[in-house]
PAFIZA-230460 format. One line per 5 residues: number of its first residue (from 0); their letters; for each residue y, z, x of C-alpha. Coordinates in steps of 0.05 Angstrom, whole numbers, plus 5000, padded with zeros to 4 digits. Each point is the difference from the previous one (the first is absolute). Last residue first. Layout:
<recs>
NUM> A> Y,Z,X  ...;
</recs>
This chain:
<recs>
635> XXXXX> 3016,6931,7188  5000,5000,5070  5063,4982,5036  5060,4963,4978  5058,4980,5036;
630> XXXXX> 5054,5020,5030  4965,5032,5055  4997,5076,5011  5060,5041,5042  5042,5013,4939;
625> XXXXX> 4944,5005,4956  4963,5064,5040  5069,5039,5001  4998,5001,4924  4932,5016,4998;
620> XXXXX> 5012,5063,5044  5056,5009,4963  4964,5001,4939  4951,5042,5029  5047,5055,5036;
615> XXXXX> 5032,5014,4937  4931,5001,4955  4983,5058,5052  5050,5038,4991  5008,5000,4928;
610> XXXXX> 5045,4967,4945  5042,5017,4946  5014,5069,5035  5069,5005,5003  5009,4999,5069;
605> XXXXX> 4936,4948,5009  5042,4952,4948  5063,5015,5054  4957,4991,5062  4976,4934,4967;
600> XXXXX> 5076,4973,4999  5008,5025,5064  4931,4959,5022  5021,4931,4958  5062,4999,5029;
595> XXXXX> 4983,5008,5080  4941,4956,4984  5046,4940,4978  5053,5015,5057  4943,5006,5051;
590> XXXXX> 4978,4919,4974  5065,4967,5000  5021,4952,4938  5047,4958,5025  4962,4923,4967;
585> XXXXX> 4966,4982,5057  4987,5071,5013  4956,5007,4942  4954,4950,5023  4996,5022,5062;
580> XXXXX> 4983,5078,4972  4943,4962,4959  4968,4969,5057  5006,4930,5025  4943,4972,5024;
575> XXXXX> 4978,5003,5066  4990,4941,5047  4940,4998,5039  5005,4952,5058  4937,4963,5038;
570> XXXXX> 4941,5012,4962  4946,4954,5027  4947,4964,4974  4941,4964,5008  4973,5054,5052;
565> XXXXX> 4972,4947,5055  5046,4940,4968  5066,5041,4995  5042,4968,4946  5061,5035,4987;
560> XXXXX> 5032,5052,4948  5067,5029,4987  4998,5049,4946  5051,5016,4942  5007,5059,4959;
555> XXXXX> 5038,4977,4947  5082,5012,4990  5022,5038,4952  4991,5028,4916  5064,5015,4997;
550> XXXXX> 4992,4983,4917  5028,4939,5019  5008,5001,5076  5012,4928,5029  4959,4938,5027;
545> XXXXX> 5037,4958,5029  4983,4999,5071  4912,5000,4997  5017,4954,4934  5038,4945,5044;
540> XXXXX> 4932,4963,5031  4941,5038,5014  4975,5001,4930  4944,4943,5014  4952,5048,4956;
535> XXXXX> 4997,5056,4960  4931,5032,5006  4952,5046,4938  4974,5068,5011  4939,5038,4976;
530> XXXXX> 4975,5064,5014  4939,5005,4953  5000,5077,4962  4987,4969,4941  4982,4928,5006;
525> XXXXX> 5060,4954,4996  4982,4940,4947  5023,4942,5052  5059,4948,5005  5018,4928,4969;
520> XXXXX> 5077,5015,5010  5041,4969,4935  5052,4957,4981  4980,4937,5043  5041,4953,5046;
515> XXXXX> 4962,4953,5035  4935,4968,4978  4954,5045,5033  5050,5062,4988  5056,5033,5041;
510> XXXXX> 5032,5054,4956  5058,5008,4947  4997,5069,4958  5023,5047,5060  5022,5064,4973;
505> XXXXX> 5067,5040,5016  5044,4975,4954  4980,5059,4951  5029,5046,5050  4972,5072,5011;
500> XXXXX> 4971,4985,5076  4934,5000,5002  4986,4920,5013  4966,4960,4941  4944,4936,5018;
495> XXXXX> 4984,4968,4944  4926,4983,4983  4940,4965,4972  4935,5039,5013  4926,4979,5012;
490> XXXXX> 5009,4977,5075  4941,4968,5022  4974,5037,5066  4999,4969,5068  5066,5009,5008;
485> XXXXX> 4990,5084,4987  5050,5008,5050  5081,4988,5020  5021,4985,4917  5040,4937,5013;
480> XXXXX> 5077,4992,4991  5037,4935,5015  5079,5008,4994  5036,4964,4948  5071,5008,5003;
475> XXXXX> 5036,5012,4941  5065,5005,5020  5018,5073,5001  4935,5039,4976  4949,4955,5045;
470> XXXXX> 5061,5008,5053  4999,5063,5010  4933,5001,5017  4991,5069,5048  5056,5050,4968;
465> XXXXX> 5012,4972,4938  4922,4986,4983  4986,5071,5020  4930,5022,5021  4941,5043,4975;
460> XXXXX> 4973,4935,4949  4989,5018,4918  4952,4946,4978  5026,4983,4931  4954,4964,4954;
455> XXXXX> 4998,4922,4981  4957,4985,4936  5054,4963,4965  5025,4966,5059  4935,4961,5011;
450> XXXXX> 5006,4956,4932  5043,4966,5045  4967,4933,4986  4968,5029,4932  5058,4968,4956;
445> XXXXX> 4977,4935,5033  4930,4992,4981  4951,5003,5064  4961,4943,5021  4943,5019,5037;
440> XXXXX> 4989,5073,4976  4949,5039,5032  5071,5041,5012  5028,4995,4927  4936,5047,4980;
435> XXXXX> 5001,5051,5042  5076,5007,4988  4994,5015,4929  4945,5044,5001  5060,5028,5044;
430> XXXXX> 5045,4987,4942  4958,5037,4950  4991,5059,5042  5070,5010,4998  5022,4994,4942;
425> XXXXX> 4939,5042,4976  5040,5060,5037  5068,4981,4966  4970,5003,4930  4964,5061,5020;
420> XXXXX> 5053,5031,5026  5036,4986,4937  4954,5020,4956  5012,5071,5044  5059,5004,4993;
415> XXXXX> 4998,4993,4925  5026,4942,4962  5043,4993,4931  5052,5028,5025  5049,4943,5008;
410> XXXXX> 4993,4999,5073  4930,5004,5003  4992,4942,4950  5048,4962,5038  4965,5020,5065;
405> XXXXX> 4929,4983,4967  5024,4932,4979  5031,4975,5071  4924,5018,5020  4970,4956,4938;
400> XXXXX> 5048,4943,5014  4983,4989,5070  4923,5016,4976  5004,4943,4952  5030,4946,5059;
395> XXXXX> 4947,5018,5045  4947,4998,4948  5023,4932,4973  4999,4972,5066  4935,5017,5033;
390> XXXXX> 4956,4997,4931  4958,4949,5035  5003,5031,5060  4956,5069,4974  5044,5060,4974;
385> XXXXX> 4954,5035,4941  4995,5066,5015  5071,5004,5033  5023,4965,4934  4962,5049,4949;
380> XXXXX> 5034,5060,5042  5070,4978,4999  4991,4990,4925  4974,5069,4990  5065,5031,5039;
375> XXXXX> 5054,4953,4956  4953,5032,4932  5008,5071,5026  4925,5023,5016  4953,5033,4969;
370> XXXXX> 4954,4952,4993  4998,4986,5081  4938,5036,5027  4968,4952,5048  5062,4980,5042;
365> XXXXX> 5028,5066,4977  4960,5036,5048  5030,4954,5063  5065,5040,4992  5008,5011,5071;
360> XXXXX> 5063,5040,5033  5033,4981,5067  4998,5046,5046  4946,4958,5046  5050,4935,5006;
355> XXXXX> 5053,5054,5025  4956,5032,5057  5027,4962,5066  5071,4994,4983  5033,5007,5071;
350> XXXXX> 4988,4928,5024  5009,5016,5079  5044,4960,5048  4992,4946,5052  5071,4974,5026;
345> XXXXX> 4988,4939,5044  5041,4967,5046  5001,4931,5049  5000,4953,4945  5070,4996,4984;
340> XXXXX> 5021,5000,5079  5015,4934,5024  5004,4961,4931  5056,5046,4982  5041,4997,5060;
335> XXXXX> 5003,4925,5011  5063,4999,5035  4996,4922,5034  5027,4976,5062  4996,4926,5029;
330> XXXXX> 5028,4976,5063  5044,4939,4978  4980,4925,5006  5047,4962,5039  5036,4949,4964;
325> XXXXX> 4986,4920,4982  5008,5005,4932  4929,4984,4984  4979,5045,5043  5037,5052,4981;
320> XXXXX> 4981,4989,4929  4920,4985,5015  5000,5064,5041  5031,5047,4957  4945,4980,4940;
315> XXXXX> 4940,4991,5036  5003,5065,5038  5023,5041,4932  4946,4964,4963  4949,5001,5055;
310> XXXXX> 5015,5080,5000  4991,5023,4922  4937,4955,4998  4973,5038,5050  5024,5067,4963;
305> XXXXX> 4972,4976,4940  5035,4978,4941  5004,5005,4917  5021,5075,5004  4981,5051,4960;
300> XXXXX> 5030,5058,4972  5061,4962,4959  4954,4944,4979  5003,4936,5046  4929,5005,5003;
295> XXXXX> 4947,5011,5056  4968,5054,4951  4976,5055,5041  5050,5039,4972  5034,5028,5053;
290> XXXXX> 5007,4934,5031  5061,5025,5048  5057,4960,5009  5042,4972,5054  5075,5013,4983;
285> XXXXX> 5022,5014,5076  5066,4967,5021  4994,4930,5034  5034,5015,5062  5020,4941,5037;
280> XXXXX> 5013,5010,5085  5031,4967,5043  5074,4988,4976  5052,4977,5039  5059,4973,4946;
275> XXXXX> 5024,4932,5019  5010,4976,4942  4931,4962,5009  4963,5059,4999  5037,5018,4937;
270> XXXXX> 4973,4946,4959  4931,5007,5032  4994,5077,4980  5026,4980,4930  4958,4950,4995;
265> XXXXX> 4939,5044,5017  5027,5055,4946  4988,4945,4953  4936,4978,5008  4977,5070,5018;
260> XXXXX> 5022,5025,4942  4971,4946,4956  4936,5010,5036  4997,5075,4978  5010,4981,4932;
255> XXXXX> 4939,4949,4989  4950,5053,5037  5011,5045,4943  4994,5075,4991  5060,5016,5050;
250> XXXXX> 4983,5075,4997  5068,5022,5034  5066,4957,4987  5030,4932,5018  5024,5023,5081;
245> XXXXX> 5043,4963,5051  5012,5002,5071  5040,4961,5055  4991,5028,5069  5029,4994,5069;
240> XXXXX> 5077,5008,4980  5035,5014,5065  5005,4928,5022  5057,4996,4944  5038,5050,5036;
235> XXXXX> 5068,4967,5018  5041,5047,4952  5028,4937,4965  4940,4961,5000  4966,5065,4969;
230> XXXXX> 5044,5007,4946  4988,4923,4990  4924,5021,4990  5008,5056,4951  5046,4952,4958;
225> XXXXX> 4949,4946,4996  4946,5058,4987  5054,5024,4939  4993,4924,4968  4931,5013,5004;
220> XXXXX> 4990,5067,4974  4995,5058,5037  4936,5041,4993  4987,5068,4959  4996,5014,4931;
215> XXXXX> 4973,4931,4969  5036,4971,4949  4998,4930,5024  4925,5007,5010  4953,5041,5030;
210> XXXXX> 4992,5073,5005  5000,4992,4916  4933,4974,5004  4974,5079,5021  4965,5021,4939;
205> XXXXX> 4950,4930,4999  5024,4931,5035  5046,4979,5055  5066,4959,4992  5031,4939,5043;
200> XXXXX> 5072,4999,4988  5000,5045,5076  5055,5041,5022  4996,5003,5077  4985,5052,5040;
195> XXXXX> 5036,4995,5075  4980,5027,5069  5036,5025,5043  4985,5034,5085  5059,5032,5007;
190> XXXXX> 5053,4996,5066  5022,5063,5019  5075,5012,5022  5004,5067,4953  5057,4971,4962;
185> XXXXX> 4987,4932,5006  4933,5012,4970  5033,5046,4950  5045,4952,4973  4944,4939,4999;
180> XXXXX> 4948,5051,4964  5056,5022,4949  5017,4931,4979  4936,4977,4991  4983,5057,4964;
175> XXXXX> 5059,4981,4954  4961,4923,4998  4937,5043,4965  4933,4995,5011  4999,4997,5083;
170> XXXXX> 4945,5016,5040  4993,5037,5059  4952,4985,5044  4982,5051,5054  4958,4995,5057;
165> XXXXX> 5018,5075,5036  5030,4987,5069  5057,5067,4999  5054,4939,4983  4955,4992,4944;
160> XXXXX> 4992,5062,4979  5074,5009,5006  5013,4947,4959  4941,5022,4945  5041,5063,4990;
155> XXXXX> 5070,4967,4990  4970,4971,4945  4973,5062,4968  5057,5037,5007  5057,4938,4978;
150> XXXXX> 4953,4997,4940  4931,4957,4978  4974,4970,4941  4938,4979,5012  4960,4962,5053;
145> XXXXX> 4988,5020,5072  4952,4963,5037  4965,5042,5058  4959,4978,5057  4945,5038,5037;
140> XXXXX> 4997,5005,5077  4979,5068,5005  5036,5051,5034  5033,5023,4946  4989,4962,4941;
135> XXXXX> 4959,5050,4963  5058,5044,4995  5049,4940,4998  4954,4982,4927  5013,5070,4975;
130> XXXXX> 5081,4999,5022  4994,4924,4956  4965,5026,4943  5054,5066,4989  5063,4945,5012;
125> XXXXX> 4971,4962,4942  4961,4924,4993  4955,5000,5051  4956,4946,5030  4943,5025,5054;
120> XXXXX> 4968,4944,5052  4939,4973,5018  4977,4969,5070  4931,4980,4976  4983,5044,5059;
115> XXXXX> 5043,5060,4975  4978,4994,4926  4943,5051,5007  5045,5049,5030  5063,4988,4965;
110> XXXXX> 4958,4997,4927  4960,5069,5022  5076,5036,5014  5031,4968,4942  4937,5028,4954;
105> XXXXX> 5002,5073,5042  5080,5005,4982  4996,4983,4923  5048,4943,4977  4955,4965,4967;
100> XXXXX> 5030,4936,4967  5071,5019,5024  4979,4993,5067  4998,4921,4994  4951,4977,5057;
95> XXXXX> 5017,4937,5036  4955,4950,5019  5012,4944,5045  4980,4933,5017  5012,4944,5054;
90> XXXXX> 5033,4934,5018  4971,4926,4996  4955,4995,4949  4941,4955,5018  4990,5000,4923;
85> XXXXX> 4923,5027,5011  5022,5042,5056  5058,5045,4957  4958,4998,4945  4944,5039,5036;
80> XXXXX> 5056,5054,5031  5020,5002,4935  4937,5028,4962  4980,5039,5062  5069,5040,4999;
75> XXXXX> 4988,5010,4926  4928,5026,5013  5013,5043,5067  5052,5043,4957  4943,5002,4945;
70> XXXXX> 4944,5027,5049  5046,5044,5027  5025,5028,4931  4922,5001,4987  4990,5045,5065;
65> XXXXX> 5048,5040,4983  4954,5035,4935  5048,5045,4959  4967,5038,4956  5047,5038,4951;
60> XXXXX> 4962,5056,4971  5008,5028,4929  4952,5048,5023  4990,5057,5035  4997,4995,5077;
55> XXXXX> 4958,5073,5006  4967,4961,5061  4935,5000,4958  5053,4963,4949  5003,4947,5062;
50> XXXXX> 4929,4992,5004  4989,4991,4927  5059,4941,4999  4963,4969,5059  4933,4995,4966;
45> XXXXX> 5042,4965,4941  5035,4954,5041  4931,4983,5038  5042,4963,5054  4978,4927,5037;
40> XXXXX> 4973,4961,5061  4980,4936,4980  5069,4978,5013  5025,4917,4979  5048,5038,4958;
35> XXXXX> 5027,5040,5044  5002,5080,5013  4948,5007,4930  5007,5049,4950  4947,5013,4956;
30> XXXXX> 4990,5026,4926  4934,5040,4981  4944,4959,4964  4944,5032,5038  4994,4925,5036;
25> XXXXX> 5070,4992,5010  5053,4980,4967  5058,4954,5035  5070,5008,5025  5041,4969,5057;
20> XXXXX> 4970,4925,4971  5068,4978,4975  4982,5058,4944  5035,4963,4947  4950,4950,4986;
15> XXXXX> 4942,5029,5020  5009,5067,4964  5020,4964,4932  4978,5072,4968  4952,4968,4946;
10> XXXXX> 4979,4951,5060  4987,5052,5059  4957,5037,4941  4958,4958,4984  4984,4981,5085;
5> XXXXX> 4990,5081,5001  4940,4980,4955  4980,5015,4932  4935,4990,4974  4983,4948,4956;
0> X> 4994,5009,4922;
</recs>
């Protein structure tokens, strides 16, 4: 058999395919991170991880790495600004960054910095994103599109910005917030800066289709955009609406959709050009997706489409129409939150169960010895012996029946416990004898194509799924996981991936795979005593803001980290976790009030002599030691 190779183990995990070139393995099979992806220069993410825990920064740890959400910020803007000179197009591009997709003050901060040349702007869609976006505002030139529902407060907000010289857009979803913008514009004397969304038949694909369509939550329709505009005639402000916008849904996974929108939204812009509305600017929405699958597909975590590809077709597109119709193409603006920062973040966490293969009993004695034996038990034992590929089929299928045997038996009495740990135990060793055999396999019978799932263990991760992938549990999502060392190794174990909070939900059973989606993570036998943690990848986009506190287990340490080419890295922020007292405060518990209990309640057991002294001032000792310590688990 050859040897395995880091390359073997790029393909099982779909590395290159996924990875955009940001990550890699390395020569001692350890995970990298790169700044770009044409960058030699790279991180040892394992290395890193030990350096930070010698910085008593205890795992789960979010990484973030800003010089990937630079690299992808310069990406999209590269994409466009190339389509914009190979179809001679005649006005400019923008991106704007949707808060909402990571809200998190030191993200917004980087994405306003790095996005100042490319002149990017923030959208918000509440009146808490739009006072965090005037924060970073001030001062700066950075423009803001408002989208949402929004009241006479938040409204009358963004006038007075804009009277102050902030860039504001606000955009209209509904024709009462038409209403109410006009009112308090002639109430205040200030004259807005609109823009209008538009209710699109055109429809994305995946969780978020219903953002398009005639059903669609926000947008006017077009018999309410005719209204919209003769309101405007009448309140002579049609040359106040600079920007038409529309939006199909997040995670567009096919190429085909997105070009329907623009067709149509592009009509739209040139119908109402023409009506003498003075628009300048088409926002396209966001809805670029993320290939977190590696698969190029149109499956829900995948996306059939590059980012170049994404840009000539939304150059091509407006540009033919306009031109065609003989009207000036618009500035274009596009949200595309998700594909901006998914792959900027990493959480790295430790596998906690680093002894359970080892505690398992052996029963290899009764491989020799097996006349005694329950008749169900000595069958189990004459297949194992006698398993070879020609018998493949009819062995599998016997021992299926044999095992549901043994529990029957057991159940009716007629089985000890310990026949039926030996039944269960020769199970088991039968279907890896099993697996050796269906791998040298060529063809391999159907029933055996997820043969796999039968042999998968639980790997028992220190994190929680509800609190750092929400949406793996919500919707689904498949996120790319990939154990951070040992990549020069053959993993020997099938897996799911559990969390430690006390929820059955809380296990990952869908993971990235060579071929797409698999239901298992290829992953290592853990040595005793080996320190061994695994990587979540391309999480950066909505799970850092939606995570929540099942269990109040909180938020992750987290770790800001950039490229520095003499030390190869640099720690820039450290971000503590929350600690158990947080926790508990999110939900009015209050850490004196706890102890303040617990002690007069001790004093009384003390009183009365149920307890001592000394076991007092220990428990509150240890009691006082939780409140303070992480939320998460230590050594075990």
């Amino acid at each position: 058999m050859k040897r395995w190779s880091t390359r073997d183990s790029a393909k099982i995990y779909n590395l290159p395919n996924w990875g955009d070139d940001f990550f890699s393995i390395n020569k001692k099979g350890h995970m990298c991170v790169h700044p770009s992806p044409s960058s030699k220069y790279s991180i040892d993410l394992r290395a890193l991880v030990d350096d930070l825990i010698k910085r008593n920064i205890k795992p789960p740890i979010l990484l973030r790495f800003m010089d990937v959400l630079q690299g992808r910020i310069a990406a999209i803007n590269r994409a466009f600004k190339n389509a914009i000179a190979e179809y001679e197009y005649p006005a400019s591009y923008q991106t704007f960054f949707p808060i909402k997709v990571n809200q998190q003050r030191q993200v917004v901060e980087a994405i306003a910095h790095y996005g100042k040349k490319h002149h990017m702007g923030l959208e918000v869609g509440s009146k808490p994103e739009l006072v965090a976006a005037i924060s970073f505002a001030t001062g700066e030139k950075l423009p803001i599109i408002c989208n949402g529902y929004k009241d006479n407060d938040f409204i009358e907000m963004v006038l007075y910005a804009t009277r102050i010289g902030y860039d504001i857009t606000i955009v209209v979803e509904k024709l009462f917030e038409l209403e109410k913008v006009i009112a308090l514009s002639r109430q205040s004397g200030i004259v807005p800066k609109l823009g209008i969304r538009v209710k699109l038949s055109s429809k994305g694909t995946g969780k978020w289709a219903t953002s398009g369509g005639d059903e669609a939550k926000f947008g006017l329709k077009i018999s309410e955009l005719l209204a919209a505009v003769e309101i405007l005639k009448e309140h002579d402000m049609l040359d106040t609406v600079k920007l038409l916008h529309f939006h199909i849904g997040s995670q567009i996974t096919k190429i085909d959709k997105i070009k329907n929108a623009l067709i149509e939204g592009t009509r739209i812009y040139v119908e109402m050009r023409k009506m003498g509305v003075g628009l300048e600017y088409m926002d396209i929405g966001g809805g670029m997706g993320v290939d977190y699958d590696g698969s190029k597909s149109s499956d829900f975590s995948s996306a059939n489409y590059t980012i170049d590809e994404y840009a000539n077709d939304v150059v091509y597109q407006v540009k033919n129409i306009c031109d065609e119709a003989g009207v000036s193409c618009p500035n274009i603006i596009s949200e595309s939150g998700r594909a901006t920062v998914a792959h900027y973040s990493v959480l790295v966490t430790n596998i906690l169960n680093t002894n359970t293969q080892n505690a398992l009993p052996e029963f290899d004695e009764i491989l020799e010895n097996a006349d005694e034996l329950s008749p169900t038990v000595r069958k189990l034992v004459d297949i194992y012996k006698s398993l070879d590929r020609h018998s493949l089929r009819v062995d599998y299928h016997d021992t299926i029946q044999l095992i549901q045997e043994a529990v029957s038996l057991f159940n009716l009495g007629y089985l000890n416990l310990h026949d039926r740990a030996l039944a269960e135990w020769l199970c088991s060793k039968i279907f890896i004898k099993i697996s050796g055999i269906v791998e040298r396999l060529k063809s391999v019978p159907d029933e055996f194509q997820e043969f796999q799932l039968s042999l998968r263990q639980t790997y028992f991760a220190n994190f929680s799924l509800f609190q750092s992938l929400p949406d793996s549990w919500a919707i689904d999502q498949l996120f790319p996981i990939v154990p951070i060392q040992r990549l020069n190794e053959k993993p020997d174990i099938m897996a799911s991936i559990a969390d430690i909070t006390c929820d059955s939900d809380g296990e990952i059973t869908s993971f990235v795979g060579e071929n797409g989606r698999t239901d298992y993570l290829p992953i290592h036998k853990i040595e005793a005593g080996e320190d061994y943690y695994v990587g979540f990848f391309l999480i950066g986009a909505y799970q850092e803001i939606l995570g929540d506190l099942h269990n109040l287990f909180g938020d992750t340490n987290a770790v800001h980290v950039s490229f520095n080419r003499k030390t190869n890295y640099k720690i820039d922020t450290v971000i503590n976790g929350d600690a158990t007292w947080e926790s508990l405060k999110y939900v009015q518990y209050k850490g004196p009030e706890i102890l303040k209990h617990v002690r007069d309640t001790l004093e009384k057991g003390v009183a009365s002599r149920k307890i001592s002294f000394e076991e007092t001032s220990h428990f509150l000792e240890l009691l006082d030691k939780a409140l303070v310590s992480y939320t998460y688990l230590g050594s075990i």
